[in-house]
matplotlib code that plots the C-alpha trace (Angstrom):
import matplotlib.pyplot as plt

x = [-6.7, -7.7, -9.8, -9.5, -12.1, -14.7, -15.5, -15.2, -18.1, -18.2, -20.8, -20.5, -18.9, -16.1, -15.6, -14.9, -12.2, -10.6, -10.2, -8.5, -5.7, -5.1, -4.3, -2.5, -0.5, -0.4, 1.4, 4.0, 4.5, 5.1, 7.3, 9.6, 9.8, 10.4, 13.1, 14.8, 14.4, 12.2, 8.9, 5.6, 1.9, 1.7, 4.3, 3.3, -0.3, 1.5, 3.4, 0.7, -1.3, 2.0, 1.3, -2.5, -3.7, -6.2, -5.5, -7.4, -5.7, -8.5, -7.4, -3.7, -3.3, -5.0, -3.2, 0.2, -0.9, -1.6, 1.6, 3.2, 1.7, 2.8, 6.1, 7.0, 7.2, 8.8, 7.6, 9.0, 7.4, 8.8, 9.9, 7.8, 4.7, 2.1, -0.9, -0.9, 3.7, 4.5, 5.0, 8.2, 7.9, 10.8, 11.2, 12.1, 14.1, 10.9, 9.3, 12.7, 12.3, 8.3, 9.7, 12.2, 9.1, 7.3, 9.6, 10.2, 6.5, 5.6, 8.5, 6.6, 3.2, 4.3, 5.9, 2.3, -0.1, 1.7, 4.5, 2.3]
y = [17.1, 19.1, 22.7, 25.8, 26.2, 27.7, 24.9, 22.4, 20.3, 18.9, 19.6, 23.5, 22.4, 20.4, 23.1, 25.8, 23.6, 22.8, 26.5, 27.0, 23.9, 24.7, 28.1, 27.0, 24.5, 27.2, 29.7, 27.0, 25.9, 30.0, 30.5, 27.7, 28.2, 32.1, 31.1, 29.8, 32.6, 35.2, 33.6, 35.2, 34.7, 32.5, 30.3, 29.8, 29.1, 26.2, 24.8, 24.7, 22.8, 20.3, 19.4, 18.8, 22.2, 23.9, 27.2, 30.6, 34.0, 35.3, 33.5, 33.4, 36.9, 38.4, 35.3, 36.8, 40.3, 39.1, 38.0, 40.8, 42.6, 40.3, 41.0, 37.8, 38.7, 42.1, 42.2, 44.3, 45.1, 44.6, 47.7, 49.7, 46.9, 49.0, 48.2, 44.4, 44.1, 40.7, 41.3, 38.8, 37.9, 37.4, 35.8, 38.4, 37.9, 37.6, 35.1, 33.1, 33.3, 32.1, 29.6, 28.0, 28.0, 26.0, 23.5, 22.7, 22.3, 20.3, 17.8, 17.7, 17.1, 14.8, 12.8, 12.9, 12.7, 10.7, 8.6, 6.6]
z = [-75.4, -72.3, -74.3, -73.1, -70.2, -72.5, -74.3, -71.9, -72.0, -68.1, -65.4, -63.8, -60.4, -61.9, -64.7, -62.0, -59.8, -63.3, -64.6, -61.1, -61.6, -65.4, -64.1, -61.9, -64.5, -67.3, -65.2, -63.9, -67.7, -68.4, -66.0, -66.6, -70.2, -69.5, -67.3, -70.6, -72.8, -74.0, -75.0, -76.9, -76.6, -80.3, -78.8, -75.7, -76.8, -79.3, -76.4, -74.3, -77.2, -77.2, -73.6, -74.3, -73.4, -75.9, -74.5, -76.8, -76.9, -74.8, -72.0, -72.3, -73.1, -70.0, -67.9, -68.9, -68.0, -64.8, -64.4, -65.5, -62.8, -60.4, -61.3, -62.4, -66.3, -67.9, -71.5, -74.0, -77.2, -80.9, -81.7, -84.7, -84.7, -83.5, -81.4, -82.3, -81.7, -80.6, -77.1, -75.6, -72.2, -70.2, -66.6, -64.0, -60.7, -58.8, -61.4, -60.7, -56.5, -57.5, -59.8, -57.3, -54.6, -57.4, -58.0, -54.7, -54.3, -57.1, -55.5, -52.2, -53.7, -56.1, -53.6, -51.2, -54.5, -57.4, -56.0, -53.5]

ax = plt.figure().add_subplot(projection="3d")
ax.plot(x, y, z, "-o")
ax.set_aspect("equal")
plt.show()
């Protein structure tokens, strides 16, 4: 299982360029799954963990923030939950357009990197 970058336990150099990739990975993984349907931070965090990631709210939460500012997430907030709502994340036109560029991509560099 890959830990969330925090807890990695790998020489300083190699711990930087992997916090940049699993970035990287754990915003692809977002916006595909938001491209299905509207997704939340405890669910995403326990798919994530499905794909070997050991990701902690402290890290995901900001992530999706990030996103959100990007414009490639709306959120909307449950209704009468307070501070601490569940917050759904949904994929927004631009997130699609960013999603597309993605896929098309991870086809060309899987083709150069992992098909040789």
């Amino acid at each position: 299982m890959i830990s969330d970058i925090g807890n990695r336990n790998t020489r300083h150099a190699v711990h930087g360029a992997s916090r940049e990739i699993l970035l990287g990975f754990w915003k692809v993984h977002i916006l595909h799954h938001a491209s299905e349907g509207a997704v939340h931070g405890q669910w995403i965090i326990s798919e994530l963990r499905r794909h070997g990631y050991e990701l902690s709210p402290g890290t995901l939460y900001p992530l999706l923030e990030r996103m959100e500012r990007h414009g490639w997430l709306r959120c909307r907030k449950a209704a009468g939950g307070g501070a601490r709502a569940r917050k759904d994340y949904r994929l927004t036109r631009e997130g699609r357009e960013v999603l597309a560029l993605v896929r098309e991509q991870l086809e060309e560099l899987y083709r150069e990197v992992a098909a040789e």
